[in-house]
N, C-alpha and C positions, 0 to 999 in steps of 0.2 A: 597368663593367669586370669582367675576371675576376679574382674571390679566389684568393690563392694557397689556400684549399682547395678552391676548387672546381678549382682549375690537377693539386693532387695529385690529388682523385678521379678525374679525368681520363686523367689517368698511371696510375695503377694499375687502372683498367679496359681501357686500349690495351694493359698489360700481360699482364693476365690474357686477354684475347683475342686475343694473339699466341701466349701460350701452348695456351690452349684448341685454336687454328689448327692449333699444331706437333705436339700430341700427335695430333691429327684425323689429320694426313697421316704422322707416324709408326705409326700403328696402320695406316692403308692400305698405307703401305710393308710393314711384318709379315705383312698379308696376303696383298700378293702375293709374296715371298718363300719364303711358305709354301708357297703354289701350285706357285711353281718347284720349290722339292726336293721337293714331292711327288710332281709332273710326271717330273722326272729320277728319281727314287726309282722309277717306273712304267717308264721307258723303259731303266731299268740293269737291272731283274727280267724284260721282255721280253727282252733281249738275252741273261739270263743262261740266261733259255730255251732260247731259240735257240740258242745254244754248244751246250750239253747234249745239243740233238736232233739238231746236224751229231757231235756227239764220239759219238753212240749209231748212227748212220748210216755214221759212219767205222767203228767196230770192226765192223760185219756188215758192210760192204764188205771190210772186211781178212780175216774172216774166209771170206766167198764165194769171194777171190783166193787163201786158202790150197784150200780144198776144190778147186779147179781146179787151182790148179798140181800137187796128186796127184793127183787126177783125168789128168793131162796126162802125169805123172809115170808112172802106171801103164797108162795107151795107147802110152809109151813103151818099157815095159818089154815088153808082149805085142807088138807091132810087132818090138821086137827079139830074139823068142824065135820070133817066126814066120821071119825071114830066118835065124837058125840052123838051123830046120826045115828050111829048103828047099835049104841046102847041104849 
């Protein structure tokens, strides 16, 4: 039959090997975690990219839209200095 010490070694090796198990799959879980924010840490510095290069594409857009509207501003002005001419 089984001795109650061979009963205990028993138990504290099923123990130690469920331990051994949990720490196994809690280190796998660390890793992939890690993964993820690294991942997300990669696709938030893309993005913050990207902002940057429509915010740097908007202000020379804004500024092309001002250079025109004087531009437009002063074909208005000679347009309307030629109709005084010819009256």
């Amino acid at each position: 039959m089984i001795s109650t010490l061979n009963l205990t070694l028993a138990t504290i090796i099923a123990m130690l090997s469920a331990l051994a198990y949990m720490l196994r799959v809690i280190v796998t879980m660390e890793k992939r975690i890690a993964r993820m924010d690294f991942n997300l840490e990669r696709i938030t510095y893309k993005i913050f990219k990207e902002e940057e290069q429509l915010e740097k594409e908007e202000e020379h857009l804004e500024k092309d839209e001002d250079l025109l509207a004087k531009e437009e501003e002063k074909e208005a002005e000679i347009v309307g200095k030629r109709k005084k001419r010819r009256r």
